[in-house]
N, C-alpha and C positions, 0 to 999 in steps of 0.2 A: 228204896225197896226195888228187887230186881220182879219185873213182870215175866211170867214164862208166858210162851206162845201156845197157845193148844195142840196135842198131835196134830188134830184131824184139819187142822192150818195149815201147818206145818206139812202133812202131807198135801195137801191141796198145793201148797207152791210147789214143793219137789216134782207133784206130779204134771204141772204144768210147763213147768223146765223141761222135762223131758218131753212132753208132746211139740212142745214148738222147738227143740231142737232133732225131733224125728221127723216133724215137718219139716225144716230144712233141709234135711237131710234129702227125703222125700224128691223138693222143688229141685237141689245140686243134678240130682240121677234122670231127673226128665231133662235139665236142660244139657247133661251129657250126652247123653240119647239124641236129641236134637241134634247137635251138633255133630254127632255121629254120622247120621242122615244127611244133616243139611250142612255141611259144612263153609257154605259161605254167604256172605250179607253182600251188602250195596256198603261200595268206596263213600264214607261220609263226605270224603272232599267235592266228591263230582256227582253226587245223590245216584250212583250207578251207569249216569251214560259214557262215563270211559271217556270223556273230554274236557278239558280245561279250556275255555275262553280268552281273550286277551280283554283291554279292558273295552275297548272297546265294540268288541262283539262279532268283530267283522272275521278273526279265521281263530283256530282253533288247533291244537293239540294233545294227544294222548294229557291224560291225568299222571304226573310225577309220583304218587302214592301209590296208583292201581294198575300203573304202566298200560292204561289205556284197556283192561279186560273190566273195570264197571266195576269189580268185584275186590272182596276181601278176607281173609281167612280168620273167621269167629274165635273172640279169645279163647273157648272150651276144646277147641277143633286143636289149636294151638298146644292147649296144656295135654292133652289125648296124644297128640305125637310127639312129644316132649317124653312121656310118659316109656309111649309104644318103642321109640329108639334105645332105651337103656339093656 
């Protein structure tokens, strides 16, 4: 015997589909926004100070990733000029 689902269930999931993928939506446009604004982070290789160490500790060089500016350009900031070039 096939069980039916009730409407008002049945809307109850549909309608929550759609809130959590309007909230998605929602989180996507702030953190474009963001990135709009703030378009860059801290080089995760050199935590921002723009220096690689040897192992020993004793001299140092520009960061090979961030070429020594600490910084890096946010994957949103990325896809926005990706975007803005066509």
């Amino acid at each position: 015997m096939i069980e039916s689902v009730p409407p008002l269930l049945a809307l109850a999931t549909a309608g929550s589909v759609l809130l959590l993928a309007a909230f998605g939506l929602v989180l996507a446009v702030i953190y474009l926004a963001g990135c709009r604004i703030w378009p860059y982070a801290n080089c995760p290789r050199c935590d921002g100070s723009g220096k690689s160490g040897s192992p020993t500790r004793k001299s140092f060089r520009n960061c090979p990733r961030c070429k020594g500016t600490g910084r890096r350009t946010r994957l949103g900031r990325r896809l926005l000029d990706r975007h803005s070039n066509r």
